[in-house]
DRENNU-562666 format. One record per residue (C-alpha): residue in three letters; x, y, z. Coordinates in steps of 0.1 Angstrom, whole numbers, plus 5000, padded with zeros to 4 digits. Layout:
REM residues N
ALAXYZ...
END
This chain:
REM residues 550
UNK513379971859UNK511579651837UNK508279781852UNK505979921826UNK502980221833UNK499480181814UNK500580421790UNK502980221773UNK500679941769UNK497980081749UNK498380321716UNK499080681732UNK497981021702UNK499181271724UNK501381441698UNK498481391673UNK495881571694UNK496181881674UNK495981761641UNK493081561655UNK491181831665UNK491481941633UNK489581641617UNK485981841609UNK487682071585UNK490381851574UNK489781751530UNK488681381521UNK491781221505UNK490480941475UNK492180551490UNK494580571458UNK496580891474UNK497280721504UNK498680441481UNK501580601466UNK503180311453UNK500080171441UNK499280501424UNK502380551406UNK502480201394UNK498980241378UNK499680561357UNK502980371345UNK501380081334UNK498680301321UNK501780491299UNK503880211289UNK503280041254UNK505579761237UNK506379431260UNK504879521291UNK501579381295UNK500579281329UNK500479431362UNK499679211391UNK498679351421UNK498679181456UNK495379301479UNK492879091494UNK491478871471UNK487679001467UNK485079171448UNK485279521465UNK489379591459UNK488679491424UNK486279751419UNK488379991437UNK491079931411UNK488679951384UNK487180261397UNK491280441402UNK491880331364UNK488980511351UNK490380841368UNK493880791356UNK493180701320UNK491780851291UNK488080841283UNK487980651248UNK490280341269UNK487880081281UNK488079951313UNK486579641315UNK486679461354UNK485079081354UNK484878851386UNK484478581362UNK486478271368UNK485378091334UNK487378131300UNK484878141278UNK483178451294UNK486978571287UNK487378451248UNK483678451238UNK482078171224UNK480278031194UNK478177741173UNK478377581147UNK475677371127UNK476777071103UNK477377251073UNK479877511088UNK477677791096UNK478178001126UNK474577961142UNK475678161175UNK478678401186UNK478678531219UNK481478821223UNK484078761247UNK485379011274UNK488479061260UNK486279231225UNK484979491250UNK488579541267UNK490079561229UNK492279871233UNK492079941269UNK492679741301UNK490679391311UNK491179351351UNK490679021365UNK491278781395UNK493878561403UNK491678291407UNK490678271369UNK493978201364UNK495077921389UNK491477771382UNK492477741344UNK495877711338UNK495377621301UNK493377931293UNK496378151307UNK498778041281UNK495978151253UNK495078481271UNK499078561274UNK499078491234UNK496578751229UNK498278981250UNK501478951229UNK499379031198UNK498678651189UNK495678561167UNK492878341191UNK489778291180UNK486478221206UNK485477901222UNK483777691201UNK480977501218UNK479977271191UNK482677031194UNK483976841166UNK481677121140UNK484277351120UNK483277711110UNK483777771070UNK484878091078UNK487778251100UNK486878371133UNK490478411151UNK490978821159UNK494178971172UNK493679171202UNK495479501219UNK495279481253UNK496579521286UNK495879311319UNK495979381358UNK495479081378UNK494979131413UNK495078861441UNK496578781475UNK499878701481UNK499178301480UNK497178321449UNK499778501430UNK502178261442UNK499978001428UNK500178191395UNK503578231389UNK503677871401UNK501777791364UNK504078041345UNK507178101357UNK508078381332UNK505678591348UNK508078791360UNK510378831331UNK510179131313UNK506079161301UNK504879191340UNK505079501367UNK504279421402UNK502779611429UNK500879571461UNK497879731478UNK499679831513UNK497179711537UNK498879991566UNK500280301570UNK503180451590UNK501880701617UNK503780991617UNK503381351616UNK503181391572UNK501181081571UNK498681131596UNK496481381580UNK496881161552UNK495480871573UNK492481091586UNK491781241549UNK491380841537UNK488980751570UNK486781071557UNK486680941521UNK485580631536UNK482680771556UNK481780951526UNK481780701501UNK479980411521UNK477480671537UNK478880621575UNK478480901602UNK480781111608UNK483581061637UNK484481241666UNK488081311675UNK486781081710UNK485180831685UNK488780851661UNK490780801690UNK489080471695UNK489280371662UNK492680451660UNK493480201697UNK491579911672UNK493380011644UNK496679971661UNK495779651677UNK494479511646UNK498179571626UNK499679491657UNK501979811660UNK501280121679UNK503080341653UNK500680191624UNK497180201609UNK494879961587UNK494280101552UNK491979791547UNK488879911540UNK487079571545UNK487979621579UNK486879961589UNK483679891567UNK482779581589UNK483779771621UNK481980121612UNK478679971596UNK478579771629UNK478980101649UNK476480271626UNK473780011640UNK474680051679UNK475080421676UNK473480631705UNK473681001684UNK471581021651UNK474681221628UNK477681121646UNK479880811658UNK480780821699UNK483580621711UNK480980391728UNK479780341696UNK482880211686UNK483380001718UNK479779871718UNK480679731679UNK483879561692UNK482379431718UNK479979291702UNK482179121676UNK483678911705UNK480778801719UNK480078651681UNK483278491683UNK484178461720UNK482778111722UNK486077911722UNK487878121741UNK485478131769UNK484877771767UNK489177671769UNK488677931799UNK486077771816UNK488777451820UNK490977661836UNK488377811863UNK486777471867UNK490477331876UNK490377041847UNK493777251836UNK495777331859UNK496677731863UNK498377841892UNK498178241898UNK499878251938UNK502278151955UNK505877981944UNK507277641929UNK509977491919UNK510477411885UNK507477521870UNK506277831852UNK503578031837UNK504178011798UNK501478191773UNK500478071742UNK497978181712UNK495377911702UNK494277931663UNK491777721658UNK490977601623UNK487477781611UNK487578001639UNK488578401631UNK489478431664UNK492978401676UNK492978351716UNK495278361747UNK495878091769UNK498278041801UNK500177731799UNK501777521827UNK505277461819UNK507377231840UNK510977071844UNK512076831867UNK516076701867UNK517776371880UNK520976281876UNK522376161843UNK524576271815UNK523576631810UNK520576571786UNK517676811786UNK515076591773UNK512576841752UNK509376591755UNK506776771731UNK509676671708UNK510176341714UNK506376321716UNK506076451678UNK503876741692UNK506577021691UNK507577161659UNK510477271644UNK510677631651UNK509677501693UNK512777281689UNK515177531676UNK513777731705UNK514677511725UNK518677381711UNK518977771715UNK518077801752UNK520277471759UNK523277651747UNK522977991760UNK522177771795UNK525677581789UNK527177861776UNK526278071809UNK527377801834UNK530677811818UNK531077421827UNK534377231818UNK531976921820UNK528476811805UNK526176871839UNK525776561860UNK522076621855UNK519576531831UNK516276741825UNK512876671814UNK511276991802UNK506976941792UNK504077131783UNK501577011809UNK498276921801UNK498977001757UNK497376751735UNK498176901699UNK501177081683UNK503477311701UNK505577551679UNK507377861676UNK510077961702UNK508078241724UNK508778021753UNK512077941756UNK512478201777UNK509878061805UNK511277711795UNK514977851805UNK513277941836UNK511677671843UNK514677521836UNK517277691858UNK514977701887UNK514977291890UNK518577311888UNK519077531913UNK516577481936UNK514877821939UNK511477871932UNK509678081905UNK506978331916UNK503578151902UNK501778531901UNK503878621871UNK503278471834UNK506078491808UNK506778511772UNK509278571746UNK512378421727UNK515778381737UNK519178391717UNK522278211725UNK523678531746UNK520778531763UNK519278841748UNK515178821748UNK513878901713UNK509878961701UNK506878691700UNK503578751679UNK500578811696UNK500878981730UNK497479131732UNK495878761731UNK498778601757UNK498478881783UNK494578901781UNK494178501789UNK496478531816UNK494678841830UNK491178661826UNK492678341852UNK494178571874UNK491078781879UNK488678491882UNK491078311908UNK491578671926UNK494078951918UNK496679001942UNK498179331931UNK501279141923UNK500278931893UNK501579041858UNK503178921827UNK507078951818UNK507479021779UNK510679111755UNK510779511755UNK511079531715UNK507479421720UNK505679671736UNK504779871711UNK502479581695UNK500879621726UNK496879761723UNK494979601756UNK491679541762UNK490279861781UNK489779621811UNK493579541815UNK494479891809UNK492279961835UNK493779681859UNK497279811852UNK496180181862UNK494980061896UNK498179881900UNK496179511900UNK498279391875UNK501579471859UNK503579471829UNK507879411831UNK509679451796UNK513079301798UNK515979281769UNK517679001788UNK517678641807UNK519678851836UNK516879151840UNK514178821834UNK514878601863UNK515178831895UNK511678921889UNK510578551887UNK512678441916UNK513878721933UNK517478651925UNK520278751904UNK520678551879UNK524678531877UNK527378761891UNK529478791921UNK525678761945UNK526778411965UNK522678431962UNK522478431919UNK521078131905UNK524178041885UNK526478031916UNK523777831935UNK523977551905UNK527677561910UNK527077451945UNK524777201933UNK526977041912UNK529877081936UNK527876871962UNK527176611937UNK530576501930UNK531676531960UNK528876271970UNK529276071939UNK533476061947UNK532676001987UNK529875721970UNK532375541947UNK535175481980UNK532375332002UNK531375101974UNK535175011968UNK536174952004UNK532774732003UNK533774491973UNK537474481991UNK535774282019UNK533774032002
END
């Protein structure tokens, strides 16, 4: 029932196959129509006179979106409107400038941009902004119809005659997320009254109206940036990378960065002269890992040498196969890795001792994980009293930060195996978050944890039976490598979605986890417990008959 085919771990265009088919004679559709909300945002501000004037638009802060913008605003706006774009980050290239000579006279005036943008639009980045603050506050006078006058770079030299000008212009101001954070940071009124907002959506939705939408764009693309043409096999690829790269089988990048550096890659390793193949595609992603696989590879290599420890057979008590993703600063490569996670238990007061906490390498969000998992564990054992046990629950062999909550549910585990006594299966790896009724809710990055997991398992053997337990709302970020895909086909490695701790733990240890089984875990603690105060009662009469004699 939890067990998953290949098919739903990998992006599946079956009900797209017609449309696809369909590609060769299907129209190029310009970026800005598959930006709707971008679009309509652009011919308002284009239309709106009086207070409004600023857009900022959020899209990734560089050179080629600006000119994209730049290049959408001289379609939408009338010819005589200047539109003036600038990846200047320097004020006076804004204002203009001038000198001065001792006796008054203006020796030198260098127009600014905002002279050339006089009656039309000036489009600039965020950055100019957040790297001169000051400058803002004169630029947002001009806007409002304020006399400013040029830089003057002659210092303490006055012109005899006026040089201030009052401007009518409008300005876009486009910049990521961060960046125009940073800017309404400096000016808080941004975003009262004189400013529209919009954003450059950096995906889109795949359904049946948009996906002809989607393929017009990729053919405007290939057009515009002289790329081969794609094959529905070669489409079909691009579309699995696509899905992997927004991490959701039902979307697509619109980032045209990306398919630029992926494509114009492809372009080089292509085997047909007018045409991309899917191997094309392939050989270029492959060969974008091997760039950047060199720290992955490396934290690998500890595992296969055995300086970490990564068991992929057999059972133990107590311990579990979590997975986490490694991002490593400088590095654009976010990675899977397999990580031991262990719990031992003694008696004592009912404490479950988080120790990356108490270490100061677990983080906030990995300690709420883990108060969460305490109390659906208390809540489930339905105890009048604190356990008579205490529990020590570690990250073995982690020497930084530990955060985030995707594994609270292999902690649980780990947990309620040590308690109970009953081994978890070490050929199964697990991830995902757990609520306080026990219900096992989404992680990021799935495609990273599975595939460092499958990598040790195949280089210390694959059993058949080795596989990764994940929360069910997550399979459709899945988009495997084509190896895994491949391993899951032939049945060498499996996939088990589960909604909840119950469907969870009899795949691990081959027991229920609670119900009216004598065999499910949370009876068997019961016994545990039973046994221990009856010990500790029979314990404390021995020791009192003792002390009575001596």
């Amino acid at each position: 029932m939890n067990h998953e085919s290949w098919r739903s771990v990998t992006p599946q265009f079956d009900n797209f196959s017609s449309t696809l088919e369909q590609y060769q004679s299907i129209s190029e559709i310009y970026y800005l129509d598959s930006q709707l909300r971008l679009k309509k945002s652009l011919e308002k501000f284009v239309q709106l006179s009086g207070i409004t004037k600023v857009l900022t638009v959020k899209a990734p802060d560089n050179a080629l979106y600006r000119s994209l913008l730049s290049e959408a605003l001289d379609k939408i706006t009338p010819e005589n409107v200047p539109i003036i774009s600038t990846e200047s980050l320097s004020f006076e290239s804004i204002f203009g400038s001038y000198s001065v000579n001792k006796t008054g006279e203006v020796s030198h005036q260098q127009p600014g941009l905002i002279d050339k943008a006089d009656g039309g639009i000036l489009l600039v980045s965020a950055n100019l902004i957040t790297a001169n603050p000051v400058g803002w506050f004169k630029l947002k006078s001009a806007l409002f119809g304020e006399s400013i006058e040029p830089i003057n770079l002659s210092g303490k030299n006055i012109p005899t005659k006026k040089l201030s000008k009052n401007y009518d212009l409008k300005l876009i101001v486009v910049g990521s997320r961060e960046t125009l954070d940073d800017f309404q940071y400096i000016d808080s009124d941004i975003n009262d009254g004189f400013n529209l907002y919009t954003e450059y959506e950096l995906e889109i939705e795949l359904t049946e109206q948009s996906f002809p939408v989607y393929l017009g764009f990729i053919k405007w693309l290939c057009n515009k940036y002289a790329l081969p043409e794609l094959t529905s096999g070669s489409l079909v690829k691009l579309m699995a990378e696509g899905a992997r790269y927004t991490e959701d089988q039902n979307y697509l990048p619109l980032d045209v960065m990306w398919y630029r550096n992926l494509l114009e890659e492809a372009a080089i390793e292509r085997t047909s002269d007018s045409t991309f193949t899917d191997t094309d595609i392939d050989n270029a992603i492959e060969a974008k890992y091997f760039r950047e696989a060199y720290l992955p590879e490396r934290a690998l290599s500890d595992i296969f040498d055995g300086q970490v420890i990564i068991e992929t057979q057999g059972e133990c008590v107590g311990q579990v196969n979590g997975l986490t993703v490694i991002d490593v600063p400088g590095h654009p490569l976010s990675y899977g890795e397999p990580a031991r996670i262990s719990c031992v238990i003694h008696f004592g007061d009912g404490d479950i001792s988080d120790v990356e906490r108490k270490a100061e390498l677990g983080g906030n969000l990995h300690a709420k994980g883990m108060m969460i998992m305490q109390a659906f564990v208390s809540s489930a054992l339905n105890l009048d009293e604190p356990l008579p046990y205490s529990a020590s629950v570690v990250f073995e062999q982690s020497y930084c930060e530990v955060d985030g909550d995707s594994a609270s549910l292999a902690e649980l585990c780990s947990l309620v195996s040590a308690l109970s006594e009953y081994p978890i299966n070490q050929q199964i790896a697990v991830t995902g978050a757990v609520d306080q009724f026990g219900r096992v809710q989404a992680v990021g990055g799935l495609n990273e944890k599975i595939e460092g997991f499958y990598h040790v398992c195949k280089h210390q053997g694959l059993t058949g039976k080795q596989g990764v337990i994940l929360p069910k709302s997550n399979l459709k970020h899945l988009s495997l490598h084509k190896d895994v895909v491949e391993s899951i086909k032939n049945e060498e490695f499996h996939i088990w979605s589960v909604s909840t701790v119950d469907e969870a733990v009899p795949i691990l240890m081959s027991h229920p986890f609670r119900g009216d089984d004598e065999t499910s875990v949370v009876r068997q603690i019961a016994k545990r417990i039973e046994g221990f105060e009856r010990h500790e009662h029979s314990t404390g009469i021995l020791s009192w008959v003792k002390n009575w004699f001596v």
